[in-house]
C-alpha positions, -999 to +999 in steps of 0.1 A: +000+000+000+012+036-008+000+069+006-007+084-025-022+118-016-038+143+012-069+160-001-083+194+014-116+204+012-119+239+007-147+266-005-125+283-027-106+259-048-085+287-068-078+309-039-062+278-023-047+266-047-027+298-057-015+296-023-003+268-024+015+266-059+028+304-043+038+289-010+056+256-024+066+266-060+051+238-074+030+240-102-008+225-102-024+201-124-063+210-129-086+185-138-115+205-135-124+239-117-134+218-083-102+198-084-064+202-085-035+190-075+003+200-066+025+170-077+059+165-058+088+133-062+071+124-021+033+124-028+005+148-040-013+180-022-052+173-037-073+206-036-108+198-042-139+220-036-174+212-014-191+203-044-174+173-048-180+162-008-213+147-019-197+122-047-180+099-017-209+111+013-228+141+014-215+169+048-183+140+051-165+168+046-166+204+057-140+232+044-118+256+069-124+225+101-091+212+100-080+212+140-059+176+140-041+172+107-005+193+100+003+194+059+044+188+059+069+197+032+107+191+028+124+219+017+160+225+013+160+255+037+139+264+061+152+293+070+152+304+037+118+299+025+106+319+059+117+348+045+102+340+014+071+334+029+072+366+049+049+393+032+028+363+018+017+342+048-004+358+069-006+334+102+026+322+109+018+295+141+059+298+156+090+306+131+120+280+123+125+266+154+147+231+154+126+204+173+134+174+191+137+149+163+160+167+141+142+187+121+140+222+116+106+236+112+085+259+104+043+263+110+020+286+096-021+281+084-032+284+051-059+305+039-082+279+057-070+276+088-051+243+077-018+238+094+012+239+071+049+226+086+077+233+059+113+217+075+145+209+071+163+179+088+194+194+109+211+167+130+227+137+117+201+111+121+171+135+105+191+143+074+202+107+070+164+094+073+149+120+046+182+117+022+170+122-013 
């Protein structure tokens, strides 16, 4: 089994999406206007709107409710990409602060509310379990 992708349900598929493409500098893929997705070599960020809640279970789903789930991207720099975020992200949750297990990280929300963690691995053992 593979973990393929993590969808987010939003109200405002393009506004979202532009964030995200902004935020990561990866391009989308839209298969229609309720659905897109930002492709990367570790897995796939699906964007999908409330209209399409009701094709797996109608109200499964609800948009900006996110209070258990934290979005996380590898990036070559941390501390870099904060201050390319700075100016565009409006909530940043804590700046690049290096955690317990290694990694250095960085939390903000999206324009939902949706927690976002972009990091680095710093010590030894992080780096040598996300080597590319």
């Amino acid at each position: 089994m593979d973990l393929v992708s993590i969808r987010i349900i939003t109200g405002d598929v393009a506004r979202l999406v532009a964030f995200y493409e902004q935020a990561t500098g990866v391009p989308a893929t839209w298969a229609t206007e309720d659905f897109a997705e930002l492709s990367t070599g570790g897995g796939t960020l699906a964007i999908a709107g409330t209209r399409t809640v009701p094709l797996f279970a109608p109200g499964s789903a609800r948009p900006a409710d996110n209070h258990s789930v934290i979005i996380e991207f590898l990036v070559d720099d941390v501390d870099r990409v904060y201050g390319n975020l700075t100016g565009f992200v409006s909530d940043f949750v804590n700046g690049p602060t290096t955690m317990p297990w290694g990694n250095r990280s960085l939390l903000f929300r999206d324009p939902d509310g949706n927690l976002v963690n972009f990091f680095t691995p710093v010590t030894p053992d992080a780096m040598r379990k996300f080597a590319r």
